[in-house]
Every structure is written in C-alpha cells, then in structure tokens.
C-alpha positions in Angstrom: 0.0 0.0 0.0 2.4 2.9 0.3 4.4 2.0 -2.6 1.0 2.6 -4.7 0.7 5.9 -2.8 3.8 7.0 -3.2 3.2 6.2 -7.1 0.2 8.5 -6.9 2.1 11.2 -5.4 4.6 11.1 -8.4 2.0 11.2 -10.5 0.3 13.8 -9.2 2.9 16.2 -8.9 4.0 15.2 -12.5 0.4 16.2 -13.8 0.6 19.7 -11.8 4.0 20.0 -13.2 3.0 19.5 -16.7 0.3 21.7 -16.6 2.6 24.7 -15.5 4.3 24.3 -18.5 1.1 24.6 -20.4 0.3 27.7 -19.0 4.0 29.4 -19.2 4.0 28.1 -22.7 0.6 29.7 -23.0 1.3 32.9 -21.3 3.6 34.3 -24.1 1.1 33.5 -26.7 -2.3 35.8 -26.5 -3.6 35.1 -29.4 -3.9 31.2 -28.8 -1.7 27.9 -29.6 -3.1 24.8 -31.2 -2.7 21.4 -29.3 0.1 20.3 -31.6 2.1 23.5 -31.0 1.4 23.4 -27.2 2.9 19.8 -27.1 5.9 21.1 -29.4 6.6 23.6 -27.3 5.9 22.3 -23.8 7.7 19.1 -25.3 5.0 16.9 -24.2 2.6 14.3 -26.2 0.0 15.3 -27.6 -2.5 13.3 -26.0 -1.1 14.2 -22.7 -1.5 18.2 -23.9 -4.8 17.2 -24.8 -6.0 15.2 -21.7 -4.6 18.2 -19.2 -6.1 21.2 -21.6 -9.3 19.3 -21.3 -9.0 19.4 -17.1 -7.6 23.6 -17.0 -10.4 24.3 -19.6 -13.2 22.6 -17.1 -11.4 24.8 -14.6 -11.4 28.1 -16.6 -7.8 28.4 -16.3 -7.8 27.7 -20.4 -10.3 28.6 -23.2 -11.1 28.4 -26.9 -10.1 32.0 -28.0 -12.9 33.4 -29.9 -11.5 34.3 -32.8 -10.1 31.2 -33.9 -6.7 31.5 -32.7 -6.6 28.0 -30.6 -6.2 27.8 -27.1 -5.4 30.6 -24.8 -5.7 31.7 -20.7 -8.5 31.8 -19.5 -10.3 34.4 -17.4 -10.1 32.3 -13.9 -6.1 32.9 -13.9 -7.0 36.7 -14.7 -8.9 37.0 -11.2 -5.8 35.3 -9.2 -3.4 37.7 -10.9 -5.8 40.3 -9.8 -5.8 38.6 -6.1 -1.3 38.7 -6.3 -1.5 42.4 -7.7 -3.9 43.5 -4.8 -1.7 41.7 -2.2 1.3 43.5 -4.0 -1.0 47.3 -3.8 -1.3 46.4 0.1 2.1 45.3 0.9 3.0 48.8 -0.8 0.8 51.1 0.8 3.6 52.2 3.5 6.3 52.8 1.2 3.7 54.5 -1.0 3.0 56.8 2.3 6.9 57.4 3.0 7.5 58.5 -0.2 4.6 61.0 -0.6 5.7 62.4 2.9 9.2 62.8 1.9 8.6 64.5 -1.2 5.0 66.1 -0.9 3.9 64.8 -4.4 2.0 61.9 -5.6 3.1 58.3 -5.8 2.0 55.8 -7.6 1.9 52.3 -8.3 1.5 50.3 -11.7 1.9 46.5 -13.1 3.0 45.5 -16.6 0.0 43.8 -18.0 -0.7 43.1 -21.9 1.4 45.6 -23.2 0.4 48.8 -20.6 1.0 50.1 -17.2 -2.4 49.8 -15.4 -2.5 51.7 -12.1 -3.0 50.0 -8.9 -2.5 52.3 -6.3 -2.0 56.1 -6.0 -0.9 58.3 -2.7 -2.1 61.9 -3.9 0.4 64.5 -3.3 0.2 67.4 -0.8 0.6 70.3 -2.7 -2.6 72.3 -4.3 -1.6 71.5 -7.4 -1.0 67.8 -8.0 -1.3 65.2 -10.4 -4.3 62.5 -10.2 -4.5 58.8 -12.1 -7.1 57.2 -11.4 -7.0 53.5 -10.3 -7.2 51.3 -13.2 -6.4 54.0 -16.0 -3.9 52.3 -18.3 -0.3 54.0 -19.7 2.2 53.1 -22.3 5.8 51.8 -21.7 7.8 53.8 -23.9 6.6 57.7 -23.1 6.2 57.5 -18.8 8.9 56.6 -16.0 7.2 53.8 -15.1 6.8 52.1 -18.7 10.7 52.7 -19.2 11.4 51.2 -15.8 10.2 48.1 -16.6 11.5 47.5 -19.9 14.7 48.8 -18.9 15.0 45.4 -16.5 13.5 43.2 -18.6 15.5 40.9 -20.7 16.7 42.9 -24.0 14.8 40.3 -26.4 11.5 41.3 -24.5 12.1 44.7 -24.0 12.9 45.0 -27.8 9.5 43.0 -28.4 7.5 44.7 -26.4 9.3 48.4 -27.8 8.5 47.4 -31.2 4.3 46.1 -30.9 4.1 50.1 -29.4 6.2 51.8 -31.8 5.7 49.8 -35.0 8.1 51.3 -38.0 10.0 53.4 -35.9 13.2 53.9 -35.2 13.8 52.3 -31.5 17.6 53.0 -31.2 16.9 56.4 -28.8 14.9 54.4 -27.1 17.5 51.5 -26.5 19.8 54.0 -25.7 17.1 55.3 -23.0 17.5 51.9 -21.6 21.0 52.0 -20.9 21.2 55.0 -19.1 18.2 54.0 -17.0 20.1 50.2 -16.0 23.2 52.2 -15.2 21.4 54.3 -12.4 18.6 52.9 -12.1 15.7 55.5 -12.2 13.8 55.6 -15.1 12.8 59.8 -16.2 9.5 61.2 -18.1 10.1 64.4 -19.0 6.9 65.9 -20.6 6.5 62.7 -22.7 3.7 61.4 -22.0 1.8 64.6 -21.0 2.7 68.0 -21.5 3.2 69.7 -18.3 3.5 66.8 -16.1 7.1 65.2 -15.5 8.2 61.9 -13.8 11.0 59.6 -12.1 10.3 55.9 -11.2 12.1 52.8 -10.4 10.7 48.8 -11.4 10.8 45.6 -9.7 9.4 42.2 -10.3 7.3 40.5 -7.9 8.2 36.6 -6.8 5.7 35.6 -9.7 7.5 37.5 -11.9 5.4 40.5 -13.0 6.8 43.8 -13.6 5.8 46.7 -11.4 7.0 50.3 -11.0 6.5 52.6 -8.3 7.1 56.3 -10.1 6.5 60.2 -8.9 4.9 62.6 -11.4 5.0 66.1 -10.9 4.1 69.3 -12.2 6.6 70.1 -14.7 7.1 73.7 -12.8 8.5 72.3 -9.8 10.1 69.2 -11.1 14.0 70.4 -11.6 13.9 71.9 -8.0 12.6 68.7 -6.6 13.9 66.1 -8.3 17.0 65.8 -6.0 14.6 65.1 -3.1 12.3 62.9 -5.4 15.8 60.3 -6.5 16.5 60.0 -2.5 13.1 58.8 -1.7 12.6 56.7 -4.7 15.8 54.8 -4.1 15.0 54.2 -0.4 11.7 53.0 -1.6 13.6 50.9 -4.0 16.0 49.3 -1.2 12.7 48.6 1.2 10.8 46.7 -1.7 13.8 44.5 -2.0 14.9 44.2 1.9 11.0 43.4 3.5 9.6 41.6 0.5 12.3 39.9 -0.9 11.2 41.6 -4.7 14.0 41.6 -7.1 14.7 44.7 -9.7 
C-alpha cells in the first residue's frame, strides 16, 4: 500500500507539473496555440497536452479563443493575478505613504500587463496642485517613467519586443539607448513625454511571480528640476525597502 501511494504522489505532482508548462507556454502566446504546437513547445505528447487542456479548460484556467486562434488563458487565472496584484498594492501602501511624505507629491503604483502600465495604487500628493491617475487608468511603456522602468530590466529580447508592438516602423535606437542609461542608475525619467506639463522619475521591480511593477513620482513640470534631487533619494529608499522586507528583485 504505500508503494501505490507514493506512485500516486509522483504522479500527481507530475500532472501539476506539466500543466505549469502549459500555462507558461501559453502565457507568451495571446492570441492562442493549437494542441500540436502546445505539445511542441511544452515538449509533451500530444494526447497528454490534450488530456490536461481538457481538465484547465473545465477549470477556466484555459479557453477556446474566440477568434479562432486555438487555445489561450482563461479568465479564472486573470482574477488570481488580480488577487497577487492587490496583495502587491497592500504590501506597498507604507512605502507609497513614505515616499509622498518625503517629497509632498503623488506616488503611484502600476503593473505591466498586456502591453500597458495599469495603475493600482496612487498616494495623492500634498501640494494644491498635483497630479491625479485614477486607479485602473492604463499608460504606455515607452513615453512615462514607469513604462521605461520596466523595460529597462526586462531581458533585451522582450524589451525589444515589447518596444517594437508600441512603436511599429520606428526607429527604436533612442529608445534602446534610454535603456541604458536608465540600467546604469537605475531610475527611469518622463520628462513631458507622455503629458505636457507633467514630469516623472520611477524605479521597477518584479514580484516573486514575476510580473513587472513600478512605483514612479509625477509632478508638475514647474517644480520638477527643483525637486527632483529630493524625489531620487526617496525613490531609491523605496527601492531598497521593496527589496529588503519583500524579498522583490529589480
């Protein structure tokens, strides 16, 4: 008897294991796979990729896409990235509140997700005039600080990838360039790029799951010279907390 149990448990944990590869393989792939390119590229059987798509799709961690494209993630994984991103937004909040108080302007938080920097938390800013984002408003990657955080610590084959699907047939050596500068001192600057009168300086980390987040200061491009000494202090003790209490990586 505890030689067939012990089989089960091998067996088990070789199912779960296989069907994380399904869903990394997937996870790169929006638009959808097809069974025989899942089992390619998970370097499984077919029939195996078949039987375990069948069991995530009963779960909706899997579905059909809609538009034909084969088989993609489904919306059941959406709502626990949601649940890891909240937990991420809470464990936050006090480094969000230190950095406001140090500087007296807004801070926000953001995650990379399907190409944008969505908003997850903001601390508004003392002064009377101060930038707002609304929780859930959605920003590009290549024209804010937070945007070129992230890619600047993502591998360069993604980065370039991800660079190129938001500026299609342009030239993306200033921007490359960008990245350098920002990997060298680590803060990532949005001066007037994204909107005209409000500047920016952020830093990125990943979380233990591996998504990308950025916590950035925008400012009033008036006062954004004068305070941008005080603004690179508290973003880099932000930077050294998120990776001394949560063990997050940049």
């Amino acid at each position: 008897m505890p030689v067939k149990d012990d089989k089960k448990e091998r067996s088990g944990i070789q199912v779960i294991a296989r069907a994380a590869a399904i869903l990394r393989v997937l996870k790169d792939e929006r638009s959808g796979l097809s069974l025989g390119q899942i089992a390619t590229r998970a370097d499984l059987p077919r029939s195996t990729v078949q039987r375990i798509t069948g069991a995530l799709a009963a779960e909706r961690f899997i579905i059909q896409d809609p538009r034909g494209g084969g088989i993609r993630l489904g919306p059941e994984l959406g709502a626990f990235a949601e649940a890891a991103n909240f937990n991420i937004a809470e464990r936050c909040r006090a480094i969000l509140n230190d950095v406001t108080r140090d500087t007296g302007e807004t801070t926000d938080l953001a995650v990379l997700r399907n190409g944008g920097m969505i908003f997850l938390d903001q601390v508004p800013g003392l002064h009377r005039l101060r930038t707002v984002s609304s929780v859930g408003d959605v920003f590009p990657l290549t024209t804010t600080a937070n945007g070129l955080a992230c890619l600047a610590i993502m591998p360069g084959d993604e980065a370039q990838e991800v660079i190129l699907q938001e500026q299609a047939g342009k030239d993306i050596a200033q921007i490359q360039d960008r990245l350098d500068e920002i990997r060298s001192t680590g803060l990532a600057y949005d001066r007037e790029e994204h909107t005209p009168g409000i500047s920016a300086i952020g830093f990125a980390f990943r979380d233990l799951s591996g998504s990308y987040h950025a916590i950035s200061v925008p400012v009033p491009s008036t006062r954004f010279d004068e305070n941008a000494p005080r603004m690179e202090l508290a973003l880099r003790r932000a930077e050294a907390r998120v990776t001394a209490e949560f063990g997050l990586r940049p």
